[in-house]
BATIKE-795893 format. One record per residue (C-alpha): x, y, z; residue number from 1. Coordinates in Angstrom, 1 decimal, decimal comma, m for minus. Example, Ala and Ser with C-alpha at 12.3 -4.5 7.8 and 13.67 -1.06 7.14 Angstrom:
BEGIN
{xx:12,3 | yy:m4,5 | zz:7,8 | i:1} $
{xx:13,7 | yy:m1,1 | zz:7,1 | i:2} $
REM end
This chain:
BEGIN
{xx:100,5 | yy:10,9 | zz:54,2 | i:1} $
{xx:103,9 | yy:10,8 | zz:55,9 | i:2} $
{xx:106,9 | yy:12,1 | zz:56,4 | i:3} $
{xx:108,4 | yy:9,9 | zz:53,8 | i:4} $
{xx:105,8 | yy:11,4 | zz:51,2 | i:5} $
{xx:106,9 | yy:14,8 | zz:51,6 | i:6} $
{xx:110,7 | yy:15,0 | zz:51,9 | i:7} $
{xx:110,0 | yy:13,1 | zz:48,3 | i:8} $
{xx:108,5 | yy:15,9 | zz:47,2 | i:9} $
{xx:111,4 | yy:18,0 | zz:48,9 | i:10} $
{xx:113,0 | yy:19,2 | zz:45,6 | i:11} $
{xx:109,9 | yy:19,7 | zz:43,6 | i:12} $
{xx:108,8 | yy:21,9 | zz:46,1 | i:13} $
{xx:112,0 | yy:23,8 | zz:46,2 | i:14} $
{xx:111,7 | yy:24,5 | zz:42,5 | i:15} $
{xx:108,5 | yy:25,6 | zz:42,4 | i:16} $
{xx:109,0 | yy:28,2 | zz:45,1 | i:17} $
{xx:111,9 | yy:29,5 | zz:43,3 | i:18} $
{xx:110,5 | yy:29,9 | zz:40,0 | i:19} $
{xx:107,1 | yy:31,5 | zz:41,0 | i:20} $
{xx:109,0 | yy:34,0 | zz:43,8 | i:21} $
{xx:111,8 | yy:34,2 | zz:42,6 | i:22} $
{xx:113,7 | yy:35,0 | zz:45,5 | i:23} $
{xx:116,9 | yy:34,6 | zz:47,6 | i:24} $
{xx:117,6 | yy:30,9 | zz:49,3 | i:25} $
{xx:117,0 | yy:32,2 | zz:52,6 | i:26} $
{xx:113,6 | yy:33,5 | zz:51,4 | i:27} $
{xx:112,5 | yy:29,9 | zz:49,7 | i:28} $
{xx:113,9 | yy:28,3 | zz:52,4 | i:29} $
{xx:111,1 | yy:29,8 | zz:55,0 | i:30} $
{xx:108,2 | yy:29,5 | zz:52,9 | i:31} $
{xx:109,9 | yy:25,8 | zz:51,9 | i:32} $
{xx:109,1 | yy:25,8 | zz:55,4 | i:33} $
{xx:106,0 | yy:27,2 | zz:56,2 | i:34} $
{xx:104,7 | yy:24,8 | zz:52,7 | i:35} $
{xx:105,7 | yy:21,7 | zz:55,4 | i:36} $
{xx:103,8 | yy:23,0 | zz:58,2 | i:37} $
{xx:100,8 | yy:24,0 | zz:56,4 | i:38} $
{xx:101,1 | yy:20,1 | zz:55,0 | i:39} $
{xx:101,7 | yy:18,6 | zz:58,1 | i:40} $
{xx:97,8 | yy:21,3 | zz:59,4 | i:41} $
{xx:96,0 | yy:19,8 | zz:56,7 | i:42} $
{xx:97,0 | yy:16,4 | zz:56,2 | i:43} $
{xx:93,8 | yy:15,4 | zz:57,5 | i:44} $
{xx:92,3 | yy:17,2 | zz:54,6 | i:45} $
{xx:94,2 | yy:15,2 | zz:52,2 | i:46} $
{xx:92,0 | yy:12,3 | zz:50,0 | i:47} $
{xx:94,1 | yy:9,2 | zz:48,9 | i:48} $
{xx:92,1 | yy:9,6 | zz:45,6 | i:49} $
{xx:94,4 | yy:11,9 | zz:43,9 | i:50} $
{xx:98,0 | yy:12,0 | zz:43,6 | i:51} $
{xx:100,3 | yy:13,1 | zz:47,0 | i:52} $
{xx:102,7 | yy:15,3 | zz:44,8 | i:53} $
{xx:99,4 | yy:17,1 | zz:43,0 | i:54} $
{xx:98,2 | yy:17,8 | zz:46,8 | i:55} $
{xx:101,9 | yy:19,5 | zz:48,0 | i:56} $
{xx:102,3 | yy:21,1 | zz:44,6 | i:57} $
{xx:99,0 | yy:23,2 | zz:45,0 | i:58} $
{xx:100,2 | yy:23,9 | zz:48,5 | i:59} $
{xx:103,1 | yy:25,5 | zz:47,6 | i:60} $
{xx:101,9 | yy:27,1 | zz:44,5 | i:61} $
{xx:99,3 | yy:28,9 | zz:47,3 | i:62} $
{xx:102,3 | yy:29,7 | zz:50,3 | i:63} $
{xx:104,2 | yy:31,4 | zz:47,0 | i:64} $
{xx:101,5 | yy:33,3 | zz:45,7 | i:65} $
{xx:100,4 | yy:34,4 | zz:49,3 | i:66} $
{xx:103,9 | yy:35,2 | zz:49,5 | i:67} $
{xx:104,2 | yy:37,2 | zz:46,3 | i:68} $
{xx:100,9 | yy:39,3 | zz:47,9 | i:69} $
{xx:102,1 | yy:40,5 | zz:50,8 | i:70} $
{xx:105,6 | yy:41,0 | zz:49,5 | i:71} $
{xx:103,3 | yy:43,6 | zz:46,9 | i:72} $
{xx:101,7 | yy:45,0 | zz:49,6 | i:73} $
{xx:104,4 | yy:45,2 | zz:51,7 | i:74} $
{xx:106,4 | yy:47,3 | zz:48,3 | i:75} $
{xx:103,3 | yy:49,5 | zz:48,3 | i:76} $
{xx:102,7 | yy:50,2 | zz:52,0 | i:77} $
{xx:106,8 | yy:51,5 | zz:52,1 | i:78} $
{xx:106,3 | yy:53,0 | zz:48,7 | i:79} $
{xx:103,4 | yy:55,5 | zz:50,0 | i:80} $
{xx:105,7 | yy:55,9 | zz:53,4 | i:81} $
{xx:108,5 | yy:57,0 | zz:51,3 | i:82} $
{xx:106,3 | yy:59,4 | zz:49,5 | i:83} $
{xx:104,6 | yy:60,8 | zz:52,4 | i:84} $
{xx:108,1 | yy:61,5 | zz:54,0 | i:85} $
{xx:109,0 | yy:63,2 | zz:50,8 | i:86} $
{xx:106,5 | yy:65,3 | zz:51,0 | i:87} $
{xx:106,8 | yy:66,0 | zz:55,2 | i:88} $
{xx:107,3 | yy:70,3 | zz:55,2 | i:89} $
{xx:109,7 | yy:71,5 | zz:57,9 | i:90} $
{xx:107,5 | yy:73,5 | zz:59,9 | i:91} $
{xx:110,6 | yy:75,0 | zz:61,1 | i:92} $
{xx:111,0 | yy:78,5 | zz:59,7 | i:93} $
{xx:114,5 | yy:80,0 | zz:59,1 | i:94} $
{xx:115,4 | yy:83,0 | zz:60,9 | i:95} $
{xx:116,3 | yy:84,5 | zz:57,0 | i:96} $
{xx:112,5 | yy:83,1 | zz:56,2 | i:97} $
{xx:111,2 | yy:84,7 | zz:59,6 | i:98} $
{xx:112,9 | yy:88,2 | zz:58,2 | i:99} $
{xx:111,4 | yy:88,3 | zz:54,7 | i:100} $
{xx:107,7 | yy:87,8 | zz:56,3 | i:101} $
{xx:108,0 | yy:90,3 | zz:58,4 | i:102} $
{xx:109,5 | yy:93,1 | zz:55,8 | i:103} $
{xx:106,5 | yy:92,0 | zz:54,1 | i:104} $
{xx:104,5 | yy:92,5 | zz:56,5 | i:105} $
{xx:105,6 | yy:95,6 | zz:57,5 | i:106} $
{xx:105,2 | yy:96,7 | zz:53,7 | i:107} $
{xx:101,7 | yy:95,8 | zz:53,7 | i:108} $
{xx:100,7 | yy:97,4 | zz:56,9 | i:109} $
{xx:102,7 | yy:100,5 | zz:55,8 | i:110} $
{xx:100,8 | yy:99,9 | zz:52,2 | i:111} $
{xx:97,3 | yy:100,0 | zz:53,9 | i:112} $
{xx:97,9 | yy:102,8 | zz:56,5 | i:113} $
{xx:98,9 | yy:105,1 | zz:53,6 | i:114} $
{xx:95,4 | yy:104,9 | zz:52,0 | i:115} $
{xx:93,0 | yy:107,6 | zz:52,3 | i:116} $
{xx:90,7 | yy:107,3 | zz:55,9 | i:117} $
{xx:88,0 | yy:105,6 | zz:53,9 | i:118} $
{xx:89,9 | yy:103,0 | zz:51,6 | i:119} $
{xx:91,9 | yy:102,0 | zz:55,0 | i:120} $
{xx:88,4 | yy:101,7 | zz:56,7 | i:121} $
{xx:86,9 | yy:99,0 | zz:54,4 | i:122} $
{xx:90,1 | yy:96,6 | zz:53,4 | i:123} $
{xx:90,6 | yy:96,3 | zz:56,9 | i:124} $
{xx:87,1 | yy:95,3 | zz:57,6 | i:125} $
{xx:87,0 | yy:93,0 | zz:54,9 | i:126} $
{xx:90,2 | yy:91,8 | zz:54,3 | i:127} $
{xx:91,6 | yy:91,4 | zz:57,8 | i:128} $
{xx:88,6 | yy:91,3 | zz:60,1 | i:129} $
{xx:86,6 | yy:89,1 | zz:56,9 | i:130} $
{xx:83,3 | yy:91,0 | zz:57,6 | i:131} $
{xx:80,6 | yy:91,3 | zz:54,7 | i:132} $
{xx:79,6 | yy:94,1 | zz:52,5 | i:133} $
{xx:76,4 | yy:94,4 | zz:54,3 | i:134} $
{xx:77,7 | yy:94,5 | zz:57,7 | i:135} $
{xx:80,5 | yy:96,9 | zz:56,2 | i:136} $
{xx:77,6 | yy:99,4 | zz:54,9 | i:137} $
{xx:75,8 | yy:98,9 | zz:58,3 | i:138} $
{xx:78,8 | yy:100,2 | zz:60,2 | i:139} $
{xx:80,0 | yy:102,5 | zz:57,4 | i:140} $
{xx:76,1 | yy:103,9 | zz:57,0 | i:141} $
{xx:76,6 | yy:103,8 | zz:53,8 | i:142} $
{xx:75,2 | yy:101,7 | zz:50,7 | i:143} $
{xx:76,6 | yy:98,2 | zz:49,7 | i:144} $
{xx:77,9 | yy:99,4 | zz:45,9 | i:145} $
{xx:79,6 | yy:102,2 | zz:47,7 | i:146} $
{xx:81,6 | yy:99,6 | zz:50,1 | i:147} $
{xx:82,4 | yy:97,8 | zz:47,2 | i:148} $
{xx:83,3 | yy:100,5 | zz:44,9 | i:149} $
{xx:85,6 | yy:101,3 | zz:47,8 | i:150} $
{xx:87,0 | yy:97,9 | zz:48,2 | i:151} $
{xx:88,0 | yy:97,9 | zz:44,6 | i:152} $
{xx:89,5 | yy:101,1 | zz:44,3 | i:153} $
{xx:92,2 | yy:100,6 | zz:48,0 | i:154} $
{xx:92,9 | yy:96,9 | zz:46,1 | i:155} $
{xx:93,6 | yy:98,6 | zz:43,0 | i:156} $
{xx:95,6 | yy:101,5 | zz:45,0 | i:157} $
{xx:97,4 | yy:98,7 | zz:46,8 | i:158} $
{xx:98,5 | yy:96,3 | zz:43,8 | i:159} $
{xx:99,8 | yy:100,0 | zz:42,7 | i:160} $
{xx:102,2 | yy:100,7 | zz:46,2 | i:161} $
{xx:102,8 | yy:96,9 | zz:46,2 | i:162} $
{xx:103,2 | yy:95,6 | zz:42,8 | i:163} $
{xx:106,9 | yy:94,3 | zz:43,0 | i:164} $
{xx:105,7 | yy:92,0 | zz:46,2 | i:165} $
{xx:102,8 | yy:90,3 | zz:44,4 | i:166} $
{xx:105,1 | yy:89,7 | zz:41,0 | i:167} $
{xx:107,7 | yy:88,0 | zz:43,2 | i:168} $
REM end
């Protein structure tokens, strides 16, 4: 195998890297290329018994398919980037955002501080401080149903007093 052998192979190879990639000159040109080099690497490997042109076909059947691989994975890696920068939140809240939460906040706490000294006693322990029923009734000395008897009736009082916020 020389030089002579490849160059007359030149426009065979050509063809076959445009009609399996499909792509721009520039594009067949490189792996045109990079088919050359990979000849030139493994000419040693190259047995007289078969023809030359089968040998630098196969070759560049293989740099075009390798090509068309990572050209996929290269449109799938960018295609998940795009979609994970789609779906990047600002974690920047507007000052109009900031407002609203605290109205709403406000409307809670002026929601639960209205309830009876009992009601208030047991959603804050197990709403805001997330303590359990048992630990409630320990503090409370009182029995478990009656914590949760409680419970449901200040939830049920406070869907009442804030039933236009939780139907927004």
């Amino acid at each position: 195998m020389n030089f002579k052998d490849i160059f007359q192979n030149k426009q065979k190879i050509k063809n076959i890297i445009k009609l399996v990639t499909k792509e721009s000159t520039d594009v067949c040109e490189d792996l045109e290329q990079e088919v050359y080099i990979k000849a030139f690497k493994n000419k040693d490997k190259y047995r007289e018994e078969g023809k030359f042109s089968n040998w630098i076909t196969t070759i560049t059947y293989n740099v075009s398919r390798d090509y068309l691989k990572s050209a996929k994975k290269r449109n799938e890696t960018q295609l998940e980037d795009d979609s994970k920068i789609i779906n990047i939140k600002d974690k920047k809240i507007s000052a109009e955002e900031k407002m609203l939460q605290r109205e709403r906040q406000l409307r809670i706490s002026g929601a639960i501080n209205s309830l009876n000294k009992k009601h208030r006693e047991v959603i804050i322990l197990s709403e805001i401080e997330n303590i359990t029923y048992e630990e409630i009734a320990r503090r409370l000395n009182c029995p478990v149903g009656t914590v949760k008897s409680r419970i449901y009736n200040a939830k049920k009082e406070l869907y009442n007093i804030l039933k236009d916020l939780i139907e927004e």
